[in-house]
N, C-alpha and C positions, 0 to 999 in steps of 0.2 A: 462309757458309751461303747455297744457293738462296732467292732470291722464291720465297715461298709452299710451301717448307719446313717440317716440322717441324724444332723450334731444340730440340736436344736433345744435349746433351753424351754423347761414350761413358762409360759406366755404372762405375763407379766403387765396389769396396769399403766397405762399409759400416765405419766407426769402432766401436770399443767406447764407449758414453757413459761420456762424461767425468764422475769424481768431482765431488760436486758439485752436477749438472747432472741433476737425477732426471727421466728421461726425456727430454729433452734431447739434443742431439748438440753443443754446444760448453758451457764453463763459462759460468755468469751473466756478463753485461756489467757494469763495474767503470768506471762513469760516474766523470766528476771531481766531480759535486756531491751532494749529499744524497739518497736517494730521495724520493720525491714519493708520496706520497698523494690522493687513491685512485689504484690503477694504471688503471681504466679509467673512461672519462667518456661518458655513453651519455646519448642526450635522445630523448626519443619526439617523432615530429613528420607533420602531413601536408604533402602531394607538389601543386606544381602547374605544369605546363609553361609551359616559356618557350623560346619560336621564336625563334634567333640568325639572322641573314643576314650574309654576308660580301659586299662591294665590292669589296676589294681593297687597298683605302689603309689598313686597321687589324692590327694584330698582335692577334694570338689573343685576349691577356688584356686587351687595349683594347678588343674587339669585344665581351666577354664581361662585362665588370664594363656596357659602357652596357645593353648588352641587363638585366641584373639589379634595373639601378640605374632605366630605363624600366618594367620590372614592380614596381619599390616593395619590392624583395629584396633582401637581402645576402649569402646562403649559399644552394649545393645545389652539385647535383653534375651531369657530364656523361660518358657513356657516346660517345664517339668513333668510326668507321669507316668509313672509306675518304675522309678528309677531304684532298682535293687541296694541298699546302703551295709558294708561289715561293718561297717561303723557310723554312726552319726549321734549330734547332741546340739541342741537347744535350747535357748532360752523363750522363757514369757513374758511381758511387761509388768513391770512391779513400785508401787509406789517409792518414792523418794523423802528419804526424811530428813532434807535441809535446804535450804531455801535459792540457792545455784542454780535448781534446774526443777522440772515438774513430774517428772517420770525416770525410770533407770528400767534393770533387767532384772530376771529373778537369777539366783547362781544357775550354770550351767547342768544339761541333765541330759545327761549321755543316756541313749537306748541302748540294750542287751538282744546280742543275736543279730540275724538282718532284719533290716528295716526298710519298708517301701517308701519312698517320696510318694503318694496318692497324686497328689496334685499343688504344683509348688509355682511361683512368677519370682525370676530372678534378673535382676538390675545389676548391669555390669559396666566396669567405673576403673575411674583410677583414681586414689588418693595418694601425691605427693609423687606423683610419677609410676608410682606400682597398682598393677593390678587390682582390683578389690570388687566383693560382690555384697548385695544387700538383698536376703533373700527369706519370704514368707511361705509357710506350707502347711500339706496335710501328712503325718505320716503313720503309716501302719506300723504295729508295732510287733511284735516275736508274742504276746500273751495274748493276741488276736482284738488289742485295745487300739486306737486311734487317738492323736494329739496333735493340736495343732499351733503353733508358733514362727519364731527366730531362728532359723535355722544358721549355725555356727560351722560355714564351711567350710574353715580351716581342719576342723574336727569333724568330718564327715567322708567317707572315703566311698565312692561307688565301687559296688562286684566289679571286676572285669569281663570283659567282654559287652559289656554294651555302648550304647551310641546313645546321643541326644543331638537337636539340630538346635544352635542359637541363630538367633539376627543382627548384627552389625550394623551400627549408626555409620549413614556417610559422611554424614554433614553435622552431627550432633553427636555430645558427651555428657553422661553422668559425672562431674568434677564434684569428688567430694570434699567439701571447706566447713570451714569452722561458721556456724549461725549463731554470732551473738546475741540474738533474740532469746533462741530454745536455750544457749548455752551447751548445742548438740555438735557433732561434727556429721552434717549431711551431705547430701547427694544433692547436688544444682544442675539440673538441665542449661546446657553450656552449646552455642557453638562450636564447631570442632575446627579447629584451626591447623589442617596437618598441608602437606603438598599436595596429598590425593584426595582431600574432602572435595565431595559435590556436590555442589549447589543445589537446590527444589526449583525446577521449572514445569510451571504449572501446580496444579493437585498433588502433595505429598504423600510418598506409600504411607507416612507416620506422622506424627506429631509428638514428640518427646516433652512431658511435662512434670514441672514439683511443683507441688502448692504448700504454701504457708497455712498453720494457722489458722481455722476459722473457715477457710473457704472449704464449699459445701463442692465435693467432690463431681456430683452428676450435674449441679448446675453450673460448673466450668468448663466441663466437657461439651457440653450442649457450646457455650462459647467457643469457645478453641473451634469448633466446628463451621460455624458464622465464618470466624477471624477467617479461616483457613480455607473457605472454600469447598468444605467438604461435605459431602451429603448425608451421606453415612461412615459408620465406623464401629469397629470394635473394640473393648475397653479392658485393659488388663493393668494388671501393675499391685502395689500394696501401699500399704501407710499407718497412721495413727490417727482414732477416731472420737472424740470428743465428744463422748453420748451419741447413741443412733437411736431412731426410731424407727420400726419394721411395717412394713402392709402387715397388719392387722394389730394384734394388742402388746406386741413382745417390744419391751427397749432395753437395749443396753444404757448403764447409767453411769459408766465410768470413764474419765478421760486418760484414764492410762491403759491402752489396748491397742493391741494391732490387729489391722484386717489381712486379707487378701478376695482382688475381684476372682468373685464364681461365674462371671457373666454380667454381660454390660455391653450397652449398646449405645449409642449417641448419634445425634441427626441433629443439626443448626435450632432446633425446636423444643429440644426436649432430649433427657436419658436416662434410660432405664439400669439402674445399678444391682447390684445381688451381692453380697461379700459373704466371709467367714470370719469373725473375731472372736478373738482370744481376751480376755481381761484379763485383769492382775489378781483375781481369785480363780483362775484357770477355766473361768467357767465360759462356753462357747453356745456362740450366735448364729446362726445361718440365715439367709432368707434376703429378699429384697427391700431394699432402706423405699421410704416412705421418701413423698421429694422435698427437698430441701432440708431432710434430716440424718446425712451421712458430713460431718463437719470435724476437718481435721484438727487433731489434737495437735500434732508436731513438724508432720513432715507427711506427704505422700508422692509417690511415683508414680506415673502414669504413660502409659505410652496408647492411645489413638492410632488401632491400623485401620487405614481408609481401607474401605469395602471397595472391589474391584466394579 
């Protein structure tokens, strides 16, 4: 695909939904472990900026847990664009061939030259006490090609000289644990239990969420919204999708693939979703999911910023 491209697959017959699978485009995902309760974990929290700077000597998620860990935070999230990389590499989602787990990574694939972040949603966490990020994107590439995936921040280093702004949970954490379901180690939308967390009174700038499993991404958010009192809202974050089905003829048909929101909106009524996925034959999706046909495959993050 062209730099600066729309990434859009030729359009593709729609499936009859699968038995099973009530509205839905592939059957329930048929994890190796127990299901889990509650399927969705949602924390009301407020928002407060945090200014990164990049040198040059630090990888992504080294640069990003001091910048958090200097604001006296451990969780939020960051919105990515046009961030210059000497170095960076990713992975794709890629079938799994034993019976443990449903999905895995493809090996890593380091890009040549700089590399743009285009457009990236990063979820920042802490597993086992240390810093950690989980992050989906778009990136330009040095042969003027674009790809979109996993991006592997350890292994990605921004130019110096630039800045990015993240947001800080007050009241909420990304706590990454072990899901004996997926048989994965994810991100759980967590209270934050610190001295200086605060509280939500009233209408939250945010709503911090992960869905299990099967739950269809925009008609949760449409809840959260209900739950939460909130009118509107904007909808960001990434995950794994379990077949999707597009406004018009196009489906993705695979359940090992990760997205990222291109645009989303949510109102107590209804939401409107847009993403980018990637399969585990590299091939990519764009476009706005059909309702009730974006349904997660393993894990997705979400964060709901209430509209002002």
């Amino acid at each position: 695909m062209g730099k600066g491209k729309t990434m859009r697959t030729a359009p593709q017959p729609a499936p009859q939904t699968s038995p099973g699978a009530p509205g839905g485009l592939n059957l329930p995902m048929r994890h190796p472990g127990p299901r889990a309760e509650p399927r969705v974990l949602a924390v009301p929290t407020g928002l407060t900026p945090i200014d990164i700077a990049f040198d040059g000597t630090e990888d992504l998620e080294t640069a990003i847990a001091a910048a958090f860990d200097a604001a006296g935070l451990t969780s939020g999230f960051i919105e990515i664009e046009g961030l210059v990389c000497t170095q960076l590499q990713y992975v794709i989602p890629a079938k799994f061939e034993f019976s443990d787990r449903m999905a895995w990574y493809s090996a890593p694939r380091p890009t040549r030259g700089d590399t743009t972040i285009r457009s990236a949603y990063v979820s920042v966490g802490r597993d086992k006490g240390a810093g950690f990020t989980h992050c989906h994107g778009i990136w330009d590439l040095s042969d003027g090609h674009c790809a979109v995936g996993h991006l592997l921040a350890p292994a990605t280093r921004p130019k110096a000289g630039q800045r990015i702004r993240a947001y800080g949970f007050l009241s909420a954490v990304f706590e990454r644990c072990h899901d004996p379901e997926t048989n994965f180690d994810l991100f759980a939308a967590m209270p934050r239990h610190a001295p200086h967390s605060v509280p939500c009174d009233g209408p939250p700038d945010a709503i911090v969420a992960t869905l299990r499993p099967d739950q269809d991404v925009a008609t949760t958010c449409a809840a959260l919204c209900r739950r939460h009192g909130i009118e509107s809202a904007r909808i960001i974050g990434l995950g794994s999708l379990n077949g999707a089905r597009f406004e018009g003829a196009m489906t993705m048909q695979d359940s090992a693939s990760e997205f990222l929101v291109s645009a989303g909106q949510a109102t107590p009524d209804a939401a409107d979703l847009s993403v980018v996925v990637v399969d585990s034959a590299a091939n990519v999706f764009d476009g706005r999911l059909a309702p009730g046909q974006g349904r997660v495959s393993i894990t997705s993050e979400i964060v709901l910023l209430r509209d002002a």
